[in-house]
N, C-alpha and C positions, 0 to 999 in steps of 0.2 A: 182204795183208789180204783174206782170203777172206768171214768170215760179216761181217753186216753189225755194222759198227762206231761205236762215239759216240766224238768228239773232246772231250776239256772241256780248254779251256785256262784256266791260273787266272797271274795275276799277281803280282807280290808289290814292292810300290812303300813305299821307305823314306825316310825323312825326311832321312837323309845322303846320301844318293844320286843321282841326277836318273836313271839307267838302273831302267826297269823290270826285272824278272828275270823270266820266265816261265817256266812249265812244262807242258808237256801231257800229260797221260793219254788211254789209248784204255781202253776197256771195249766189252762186247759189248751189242747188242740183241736184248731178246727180241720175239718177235713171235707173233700167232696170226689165223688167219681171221677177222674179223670178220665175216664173212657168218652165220655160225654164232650171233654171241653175241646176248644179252637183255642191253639196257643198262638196267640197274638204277639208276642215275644219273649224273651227270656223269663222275664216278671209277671207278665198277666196272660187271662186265660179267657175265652166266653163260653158260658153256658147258653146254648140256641133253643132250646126249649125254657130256660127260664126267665132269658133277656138279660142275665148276669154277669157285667164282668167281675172276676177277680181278680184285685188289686196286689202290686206285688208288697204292699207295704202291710197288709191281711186285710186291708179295706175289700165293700163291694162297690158296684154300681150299678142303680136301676137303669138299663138303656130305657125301657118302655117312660120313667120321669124323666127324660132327656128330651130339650126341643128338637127337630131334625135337623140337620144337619148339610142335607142337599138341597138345590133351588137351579134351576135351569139358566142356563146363563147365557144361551145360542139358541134360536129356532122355538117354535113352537110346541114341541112335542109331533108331529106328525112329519112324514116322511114327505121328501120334495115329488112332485108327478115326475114322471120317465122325461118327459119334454119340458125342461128347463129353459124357458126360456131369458137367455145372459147371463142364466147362473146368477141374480144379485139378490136371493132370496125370496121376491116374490112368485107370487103363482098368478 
């Protein structure tokens, strides 16, 4: 057992029976620097150099295959002149 490994043992107890039955499975772990991440909350994390979030369920997600997500909903983009005139947006 080289990479690091998760043990789940599951039981299986029957009403005829007085022996439990067990079974073990191993599965692999994945892992990553956390020194790197942004914890976005309890559950997920980003990687800013890799554009990854990690999921709290062990999923990821490509932000960079993500549509955006922001779109300007006020103004132009450019800032109003000093002399405002009415203040009603135009210039």
């Amino acid at each position: 057992m080289t990479p690091p490994y998760l043990a789940v043992f599951v039981g299986y107890e029957y009403e005829s029976c007085s022996d439990v039955v067990w079974k073990t499975l191993l599965t692999t772990v994945k892992g990553y620097d956390a020194i790197d991440l942004w914890s976005l909350d309890i559950h997920h994390a980003y990687h800013p150099g890799t554009g990854v979030v990690y999921l709290g369920n062990g999923g990821q997600m490509q932000l960079k295959e993500q549509p955006p997500m922001m779109s300007t909903v006020m103004g132009n983009g450019f800032p109003r002149h000093d002399t405002c005139n009415g203040c009603d947006g135009s210039f």
